[in-house]
C-alpha positions as a Markdown table, in Angstrom:
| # | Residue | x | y | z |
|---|---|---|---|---|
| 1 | Unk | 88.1 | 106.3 | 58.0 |
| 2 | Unk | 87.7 | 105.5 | 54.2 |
| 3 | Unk | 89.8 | 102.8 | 54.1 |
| 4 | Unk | 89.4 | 102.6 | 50.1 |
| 5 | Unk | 91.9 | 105.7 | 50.3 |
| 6 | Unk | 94.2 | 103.4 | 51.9 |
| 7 | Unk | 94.2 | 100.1 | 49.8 |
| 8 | Unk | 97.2 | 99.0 | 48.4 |
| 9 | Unk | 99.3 | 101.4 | 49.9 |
| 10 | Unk | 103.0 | 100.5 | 51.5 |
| 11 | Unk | 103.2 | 101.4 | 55.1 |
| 12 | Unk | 106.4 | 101.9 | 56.9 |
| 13 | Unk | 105.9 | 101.1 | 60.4 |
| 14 | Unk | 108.6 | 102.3 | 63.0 |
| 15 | Unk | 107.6 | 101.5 | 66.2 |
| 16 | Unk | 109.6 | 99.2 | 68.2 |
| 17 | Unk | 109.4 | 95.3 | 67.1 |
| 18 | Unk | 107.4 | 94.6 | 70.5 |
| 19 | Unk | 104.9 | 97.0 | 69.3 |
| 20 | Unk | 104.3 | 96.3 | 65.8 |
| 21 | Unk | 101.5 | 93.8 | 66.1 |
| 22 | Unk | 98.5 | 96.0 | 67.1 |
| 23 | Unk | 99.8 | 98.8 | 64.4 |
| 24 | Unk | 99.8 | 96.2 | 61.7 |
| 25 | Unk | 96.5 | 94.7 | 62.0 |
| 26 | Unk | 95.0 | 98.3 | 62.1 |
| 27 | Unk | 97.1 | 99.0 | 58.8 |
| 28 | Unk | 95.9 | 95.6 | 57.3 |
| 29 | Unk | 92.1 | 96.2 | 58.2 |
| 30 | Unk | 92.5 | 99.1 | 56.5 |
| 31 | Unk | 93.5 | 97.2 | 53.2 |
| 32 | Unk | 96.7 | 98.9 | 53.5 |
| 33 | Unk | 100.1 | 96.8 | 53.8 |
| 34 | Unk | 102.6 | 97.4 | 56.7 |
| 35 | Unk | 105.9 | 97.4 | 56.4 |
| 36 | Unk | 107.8 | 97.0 | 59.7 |
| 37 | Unk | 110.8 | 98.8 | 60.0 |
| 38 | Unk | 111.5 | 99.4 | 64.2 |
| 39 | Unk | 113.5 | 102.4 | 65.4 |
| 40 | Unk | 113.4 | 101.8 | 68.6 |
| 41 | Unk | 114.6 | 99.2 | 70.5 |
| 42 | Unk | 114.2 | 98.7 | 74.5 |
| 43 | Unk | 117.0 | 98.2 | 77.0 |
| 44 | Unk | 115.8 | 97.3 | 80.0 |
| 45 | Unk | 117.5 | 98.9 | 83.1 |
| 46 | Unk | 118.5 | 96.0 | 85.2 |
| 47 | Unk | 120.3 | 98.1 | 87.7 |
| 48 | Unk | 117.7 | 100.6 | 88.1 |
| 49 | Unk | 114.9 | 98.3 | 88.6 |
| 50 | Unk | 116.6 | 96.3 | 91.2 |
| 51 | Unk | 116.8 | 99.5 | 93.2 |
| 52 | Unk | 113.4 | 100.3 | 92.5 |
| 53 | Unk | 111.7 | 96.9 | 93.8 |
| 54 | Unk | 114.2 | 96.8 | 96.4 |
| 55 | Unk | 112.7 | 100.5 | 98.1 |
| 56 | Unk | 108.8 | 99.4 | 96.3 |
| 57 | Unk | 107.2 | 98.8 | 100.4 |
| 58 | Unk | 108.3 | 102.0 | 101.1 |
| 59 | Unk | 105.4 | 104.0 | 98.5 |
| 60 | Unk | 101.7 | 103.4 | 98.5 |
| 61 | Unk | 101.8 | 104.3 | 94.7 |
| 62 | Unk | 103.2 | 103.3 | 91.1 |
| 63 | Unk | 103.3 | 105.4 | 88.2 |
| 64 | Unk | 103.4 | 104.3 | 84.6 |
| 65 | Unk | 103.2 | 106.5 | 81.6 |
| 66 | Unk | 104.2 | 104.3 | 79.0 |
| 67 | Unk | 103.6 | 100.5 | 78.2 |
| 68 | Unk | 107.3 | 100.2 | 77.7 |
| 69 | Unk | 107.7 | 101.1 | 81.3 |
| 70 | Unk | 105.9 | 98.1 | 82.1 |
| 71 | Unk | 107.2 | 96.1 | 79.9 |
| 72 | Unk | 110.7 | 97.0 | 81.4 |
| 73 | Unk | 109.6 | 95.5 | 84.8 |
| 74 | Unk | 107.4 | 92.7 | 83.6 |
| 75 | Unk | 110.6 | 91.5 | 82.2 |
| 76 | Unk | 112.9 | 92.1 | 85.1 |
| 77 | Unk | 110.2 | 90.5 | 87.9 |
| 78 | Unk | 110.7 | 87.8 | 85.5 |
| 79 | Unk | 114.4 | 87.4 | 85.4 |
| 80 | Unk | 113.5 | 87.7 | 89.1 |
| 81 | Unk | 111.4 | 84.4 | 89.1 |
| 82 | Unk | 108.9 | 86.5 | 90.4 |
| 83 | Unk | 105.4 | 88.0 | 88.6 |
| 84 | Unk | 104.7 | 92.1 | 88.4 |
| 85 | Unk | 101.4 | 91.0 | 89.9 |
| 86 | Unk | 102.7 | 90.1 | 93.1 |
| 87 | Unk | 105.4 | 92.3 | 93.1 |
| 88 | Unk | 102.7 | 95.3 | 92.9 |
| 89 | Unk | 100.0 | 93.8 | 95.3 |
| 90 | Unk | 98.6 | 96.4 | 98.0 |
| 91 | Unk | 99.8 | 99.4 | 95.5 |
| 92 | Unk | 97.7 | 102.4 | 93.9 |
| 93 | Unk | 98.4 | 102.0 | 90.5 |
| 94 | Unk | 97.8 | 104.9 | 88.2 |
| 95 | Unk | 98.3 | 104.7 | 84.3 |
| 96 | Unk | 98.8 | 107.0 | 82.0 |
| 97 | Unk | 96.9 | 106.7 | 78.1 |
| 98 | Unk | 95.1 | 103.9 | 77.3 |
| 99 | Unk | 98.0 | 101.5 | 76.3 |
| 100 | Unk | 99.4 | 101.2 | 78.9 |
| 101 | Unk | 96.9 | 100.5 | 80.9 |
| 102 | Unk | 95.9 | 98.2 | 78.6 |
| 103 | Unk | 99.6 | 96.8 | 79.2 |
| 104 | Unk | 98.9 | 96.2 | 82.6 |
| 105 | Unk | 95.4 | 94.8 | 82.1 |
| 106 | Unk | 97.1 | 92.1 | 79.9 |
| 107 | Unk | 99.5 | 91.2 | 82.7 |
| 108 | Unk | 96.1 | 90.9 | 85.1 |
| 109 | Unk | 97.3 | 93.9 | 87.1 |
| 110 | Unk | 94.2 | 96.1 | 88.3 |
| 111 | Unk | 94.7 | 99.9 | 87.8 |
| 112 | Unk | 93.2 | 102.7 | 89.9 |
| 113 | Unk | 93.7 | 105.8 | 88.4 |
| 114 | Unk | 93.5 | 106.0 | 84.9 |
| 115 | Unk | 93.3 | 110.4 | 83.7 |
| 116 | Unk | 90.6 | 110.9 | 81.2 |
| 117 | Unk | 93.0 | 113.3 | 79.4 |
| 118 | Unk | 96.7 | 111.2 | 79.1 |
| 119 | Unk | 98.8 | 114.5 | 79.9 |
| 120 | Unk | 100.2 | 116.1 | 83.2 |
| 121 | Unk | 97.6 | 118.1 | 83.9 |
| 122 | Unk | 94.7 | 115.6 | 83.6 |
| 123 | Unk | 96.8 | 113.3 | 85.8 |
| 124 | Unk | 97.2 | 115.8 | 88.6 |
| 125 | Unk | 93.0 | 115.9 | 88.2 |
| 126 | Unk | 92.8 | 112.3 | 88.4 |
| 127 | Unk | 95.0 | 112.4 | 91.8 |
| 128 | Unk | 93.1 | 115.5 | 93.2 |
| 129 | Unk | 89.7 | 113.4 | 92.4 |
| 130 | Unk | 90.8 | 110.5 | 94.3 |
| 131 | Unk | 93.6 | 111.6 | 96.7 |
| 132 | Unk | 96.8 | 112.7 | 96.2 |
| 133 | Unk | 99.5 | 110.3 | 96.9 |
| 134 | Unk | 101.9 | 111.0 | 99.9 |
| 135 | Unk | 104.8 | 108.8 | 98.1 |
| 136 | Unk | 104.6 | 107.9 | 94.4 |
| 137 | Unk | 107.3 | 105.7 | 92.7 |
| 138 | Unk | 107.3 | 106.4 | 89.0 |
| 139 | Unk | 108.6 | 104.2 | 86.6 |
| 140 | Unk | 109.3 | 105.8 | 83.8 |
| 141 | Unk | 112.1 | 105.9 | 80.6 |
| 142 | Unk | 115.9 | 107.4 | 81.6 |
| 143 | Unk | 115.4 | 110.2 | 79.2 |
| 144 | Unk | 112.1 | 111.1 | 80.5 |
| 145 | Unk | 110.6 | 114.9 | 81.0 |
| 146 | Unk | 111.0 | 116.0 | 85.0 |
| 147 | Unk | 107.9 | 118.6 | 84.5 |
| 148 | Unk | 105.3 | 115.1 | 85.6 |
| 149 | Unk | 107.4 | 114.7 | 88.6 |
| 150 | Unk | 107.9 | 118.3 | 89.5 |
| 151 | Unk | 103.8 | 119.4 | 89.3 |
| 152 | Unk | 103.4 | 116.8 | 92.1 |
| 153 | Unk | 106.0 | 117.9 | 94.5 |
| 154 | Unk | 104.4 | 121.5 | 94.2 |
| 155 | Unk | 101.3 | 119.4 | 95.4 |
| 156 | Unk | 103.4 | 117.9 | 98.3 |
| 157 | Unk | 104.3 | 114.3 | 96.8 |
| 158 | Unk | 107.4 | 113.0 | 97.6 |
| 159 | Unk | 108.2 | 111.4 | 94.1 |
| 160 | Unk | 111.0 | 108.5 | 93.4 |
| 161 | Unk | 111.9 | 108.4 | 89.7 |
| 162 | Unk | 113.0 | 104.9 | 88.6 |
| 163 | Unk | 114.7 | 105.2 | 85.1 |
| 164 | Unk | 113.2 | 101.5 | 84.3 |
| 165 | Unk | 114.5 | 101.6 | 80.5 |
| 166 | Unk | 116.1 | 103.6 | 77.4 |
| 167 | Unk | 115.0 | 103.4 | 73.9 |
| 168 | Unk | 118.1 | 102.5 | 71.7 |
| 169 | Unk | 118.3 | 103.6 | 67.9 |
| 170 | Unk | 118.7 | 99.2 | 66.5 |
| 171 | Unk | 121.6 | 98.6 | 64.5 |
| 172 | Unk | 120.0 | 96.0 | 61.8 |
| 173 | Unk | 120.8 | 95.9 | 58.2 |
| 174 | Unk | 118.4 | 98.5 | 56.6 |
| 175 | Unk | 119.6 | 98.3 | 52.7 |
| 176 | Unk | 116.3 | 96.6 | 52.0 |
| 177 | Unk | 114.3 | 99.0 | 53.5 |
| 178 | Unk | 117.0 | 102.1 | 51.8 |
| 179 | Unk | 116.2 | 100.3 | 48.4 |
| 180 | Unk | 112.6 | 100.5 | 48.7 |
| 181 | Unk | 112.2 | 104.3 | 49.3 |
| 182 | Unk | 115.0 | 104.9 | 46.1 |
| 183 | Unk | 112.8 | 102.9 | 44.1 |
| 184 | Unk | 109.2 | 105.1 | 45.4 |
| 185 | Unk | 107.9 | 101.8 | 46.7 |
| 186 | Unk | 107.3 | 103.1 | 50.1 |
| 187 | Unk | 103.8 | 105.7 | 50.4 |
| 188 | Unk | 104.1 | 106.7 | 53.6 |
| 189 | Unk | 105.4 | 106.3 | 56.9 |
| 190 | Unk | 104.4 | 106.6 | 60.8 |
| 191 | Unk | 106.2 | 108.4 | 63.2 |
| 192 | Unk | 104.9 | 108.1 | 66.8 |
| 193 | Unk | 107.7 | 110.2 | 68.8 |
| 194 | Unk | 110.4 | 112.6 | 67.8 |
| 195 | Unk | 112.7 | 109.7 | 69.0 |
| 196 | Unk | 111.8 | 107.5 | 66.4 |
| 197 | Unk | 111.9 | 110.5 | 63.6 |
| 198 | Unk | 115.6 | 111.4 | 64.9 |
| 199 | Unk | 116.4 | 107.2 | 64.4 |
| 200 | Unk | 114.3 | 107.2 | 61.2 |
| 201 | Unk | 116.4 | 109.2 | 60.1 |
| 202 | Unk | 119.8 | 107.9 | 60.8 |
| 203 | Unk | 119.2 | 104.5 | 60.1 |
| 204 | Unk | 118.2 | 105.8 | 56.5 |
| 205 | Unk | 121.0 | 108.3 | 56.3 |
| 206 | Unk | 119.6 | 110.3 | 53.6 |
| 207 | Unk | 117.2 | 113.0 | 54.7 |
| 208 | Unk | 115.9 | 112.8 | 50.8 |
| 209 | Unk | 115.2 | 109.5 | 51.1 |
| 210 | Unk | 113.3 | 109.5 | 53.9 |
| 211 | Unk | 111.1 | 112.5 | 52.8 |
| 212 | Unk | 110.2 | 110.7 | 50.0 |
| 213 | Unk | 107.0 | 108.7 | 51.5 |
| 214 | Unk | 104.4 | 111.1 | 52.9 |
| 215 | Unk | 105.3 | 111.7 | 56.7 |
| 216 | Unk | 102.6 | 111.5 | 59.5 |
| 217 | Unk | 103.5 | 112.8 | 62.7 |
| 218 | Unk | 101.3 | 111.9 | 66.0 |
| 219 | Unk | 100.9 | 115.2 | 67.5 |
| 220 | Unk | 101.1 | 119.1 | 66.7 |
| 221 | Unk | 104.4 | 119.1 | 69.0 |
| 222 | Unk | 105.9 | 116.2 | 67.8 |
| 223 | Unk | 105.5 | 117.9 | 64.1 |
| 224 | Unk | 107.0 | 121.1 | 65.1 |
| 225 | Unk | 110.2 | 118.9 | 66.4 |
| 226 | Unk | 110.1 | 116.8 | 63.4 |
| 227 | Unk | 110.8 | 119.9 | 60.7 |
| 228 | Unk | 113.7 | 120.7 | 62.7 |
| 229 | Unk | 115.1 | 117.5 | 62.3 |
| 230 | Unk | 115.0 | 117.7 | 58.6 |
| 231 | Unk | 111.4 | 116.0 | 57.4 |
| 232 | Unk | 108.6 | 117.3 | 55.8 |
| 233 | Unk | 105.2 | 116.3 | 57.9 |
| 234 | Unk | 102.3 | 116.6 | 55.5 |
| 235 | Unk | 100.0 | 114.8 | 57.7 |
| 236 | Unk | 99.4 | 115.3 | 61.3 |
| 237 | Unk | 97.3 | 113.0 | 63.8 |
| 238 | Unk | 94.1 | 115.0 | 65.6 |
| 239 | Unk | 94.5 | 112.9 | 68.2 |
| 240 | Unk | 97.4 | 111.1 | 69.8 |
| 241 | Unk | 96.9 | 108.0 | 68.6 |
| 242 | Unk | 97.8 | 105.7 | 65.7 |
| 243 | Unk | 94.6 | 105.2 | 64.5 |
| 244 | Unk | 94.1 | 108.9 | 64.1 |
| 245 | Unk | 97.0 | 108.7 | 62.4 |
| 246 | Unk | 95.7 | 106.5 | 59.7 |
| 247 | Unk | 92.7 | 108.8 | 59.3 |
| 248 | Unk | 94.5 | 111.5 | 58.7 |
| 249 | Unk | 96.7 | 109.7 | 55.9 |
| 250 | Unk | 93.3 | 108.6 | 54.8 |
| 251 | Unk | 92.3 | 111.8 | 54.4 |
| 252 | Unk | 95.2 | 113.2 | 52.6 |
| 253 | Unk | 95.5 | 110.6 | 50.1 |
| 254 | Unk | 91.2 | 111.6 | 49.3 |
| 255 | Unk | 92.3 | 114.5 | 48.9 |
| 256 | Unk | 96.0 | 114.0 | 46.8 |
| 257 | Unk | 94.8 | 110.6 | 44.7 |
């Protein structure tokens, strides 16, 4: 990345609070400045965890797909006076994407499986490589896709969905943020789910507002979903990540100085 194309430029940032860190030193390296503005916000699933630990000796493996996931029972385990470490011992733990497995890493939690392509079919690879799991307890967000759960009980996997926590739209004061993108002072802005577009959105309440920065999407999909909503993606990520994402804004502002 040329991150000359980058310098001086303002940055919205919408991942959730929790995430922001890593996002902002990759936008500050780049001489760019971040400006946090989260929409998302986690609720953890108290009930639904409970259930989950409570039925956890009866699977040999655990499923995360998202750090959040984690997160969500790090946090309960905790409330429980009890770590996720020991609360997972003796399990096959697969992860999905290099964050969070990264998220468990942090936490000191081994993983097993990790796909070399983060999707559903290079997890159902990674299982046929190293053995199919005859239980599986996923833990996973309560709006979550079925399709990952369904294309391993066509492989024979008896699969237990645990809807560990929802990602809430937060209801903090945004006039300061509003104020910046009336007055241009806002260049572009990262959108990492069509989630956080749809809250990006309302918590701006003007769809000409919020088209004013340049938009950068993190997928193909996600820009396709994005357009309906109402924004106008000029830049889209090659890869799923954020620091593809900063390429491509890179790129774009090379080539629209």
């Amino acid at each position: 990345m040329n991150s000359s194309a980058l310098e001086g430029k303002r940055i919205l940032l919408t991942r959730a609070a929790h995430q922001l860190g890593s996002i902002e030193k990759m936008v500050r390296a780049s001489a760019a400045i971040p400006i946090p503005f989260p929409c998302l916000e986690l609720q953890v699933n108290t009930d639904a965890l409970k259930q989950g630990v409570a039925i956890l000796p009866e699977f040999s493996d655990l499923l995360f797909t998202s750090a959040n996931g984690v997160l969500a029972l790090a946090s309960f385990c905790h409330e429980q006076n009890r770590t996720l470490k020991s609360t997972l011992a003796g399990k096959r733990i697969a992860a999905v994407g290099d964050r969070t497995a990264a998220a468990l890493a942090a936490l000191d939690i081994s993983v097993d499986i990790i796909p070399e392509i983060a999707s559903q079919d290079g997890l159902i690879a990674a299982y046929s490589e190293h053995g199919l799991p005859a239980q599986l307890l996923f833990f996973r967000a309560k709006e979550g896709r079925e399709k990952l759960a369904e294309a391993l009980e066509q492989q024979g996997t008896v699969v237990k969905m645990v809807e560990a926590y929802n990602t809430v739209c937060p209801d903090a004061d945004a006039t300061e943020t509003v104020a910046l993108l009336a007055a241009g002072q806002i260049d572009a802005v990262l959108l990492g789910s069509t989630k956080t577009a749809r809250h990006y959105l309302q918590r701006i309440h003007s769809n000409e507002l919020a088209n004013r920065p340049v938009v950068v999407v993190i997928s193909q999909f996600m820009a396709e979903e994005t357009e309906q909503l109402g924004l106008h993606v000029q830049v889209v990520a090659k890869s799923a990540s954020f620091d593809s994402m900063l390429d491509g804004l890179a790129e774009y502002f090379e080539s629209n100085p």
